[in-house]
N, C-alpha and C positions, 0 to 999 in steps of 0.2 A: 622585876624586869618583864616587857612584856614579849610571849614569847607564842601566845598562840591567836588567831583573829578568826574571828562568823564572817562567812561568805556569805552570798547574798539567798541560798538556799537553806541558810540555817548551817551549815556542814563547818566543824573548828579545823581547821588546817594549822601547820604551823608558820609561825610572822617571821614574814622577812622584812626586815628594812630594808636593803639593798632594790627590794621593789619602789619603794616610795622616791630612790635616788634616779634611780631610770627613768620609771616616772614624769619627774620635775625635769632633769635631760631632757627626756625626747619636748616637753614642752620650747624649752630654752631651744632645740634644735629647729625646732617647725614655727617660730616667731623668727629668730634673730639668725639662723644656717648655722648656727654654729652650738655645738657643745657650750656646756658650763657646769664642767663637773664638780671643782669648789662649792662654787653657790649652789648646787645642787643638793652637795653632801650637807652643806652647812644648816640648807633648808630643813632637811630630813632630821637633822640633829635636834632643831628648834621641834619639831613636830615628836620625835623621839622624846625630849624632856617631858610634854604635855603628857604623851601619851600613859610615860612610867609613872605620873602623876595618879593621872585619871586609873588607870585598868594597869591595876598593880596583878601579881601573883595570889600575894596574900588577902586581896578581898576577892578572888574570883571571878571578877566581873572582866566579859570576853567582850571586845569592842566588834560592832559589825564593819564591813570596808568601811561602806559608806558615811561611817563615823571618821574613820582614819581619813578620807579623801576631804572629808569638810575642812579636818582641820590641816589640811594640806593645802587647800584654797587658802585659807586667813592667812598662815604660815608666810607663802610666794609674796599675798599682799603687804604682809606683816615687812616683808623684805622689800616693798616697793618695786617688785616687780608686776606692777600692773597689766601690763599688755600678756607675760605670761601665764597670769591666775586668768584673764580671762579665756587664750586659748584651753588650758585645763579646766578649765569650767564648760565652756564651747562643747569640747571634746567627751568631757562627761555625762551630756547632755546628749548627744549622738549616738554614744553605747546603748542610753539609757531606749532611746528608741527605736534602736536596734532589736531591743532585748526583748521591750514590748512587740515589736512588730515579729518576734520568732516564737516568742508564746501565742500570739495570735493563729498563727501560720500551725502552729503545733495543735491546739484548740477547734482549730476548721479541719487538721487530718482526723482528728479522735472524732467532731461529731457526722465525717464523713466514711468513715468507718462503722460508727455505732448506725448508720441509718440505712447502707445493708443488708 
């Protein structure tokens, strides 16, 4: 069972699922207004299966997020929820250049310090 996940700085935290169910939620909430916590959990459960598959205990192998989020996109589609895979895709795409434009922003403090 998988029980620990690589964040996106290398760092093993331990796994929640219950993250992946909010998740796929607040997706279902920002498309359609409304919850869908069944199809949420049921999501998460198909995406659970693969994962205890893939990134067992016993071979050590630690999944980074952005492993667990892919198969979180095919999972939604897998369920024919189209409109919602692609807001969660949309949405993951947003962080992503979020994330890049704070390293940037971090990278322009450090070489405006070093120059001083």
């Amino acid at each position: 069972m998988l029980n620990v996940i690589r964040k996106r700085k290398g760092t093993v935290v331990p796994f929640e699922s219950s993250k992946i169910t909010q998740a796929i939620n607040k997706a279902f909430l920002a498309v359609t207004g409304q919850e869908n916590i069944l199809e949420s959990e049921k999501i998460k459960d198909l995406v659970m299966e693969k994962l205890n598959i893939l990134y067992s205990t016993e071979n050590g192998s630690i999944p980074y997020v952005e492993q667990v989020q892919d198969m979180v996109e095919q999972a939604i589609m897998d369920a024919g929820y189209y409109e919602i895979a692609k807001h969660y895709i949309l949405y993951r795409h947003e962080r992503a250049l979020q994330r890049a434009m704070e390293r940037q922003q971090e990278l322009q403090k450090i070489e405006e310090e070093g120059a001083i």
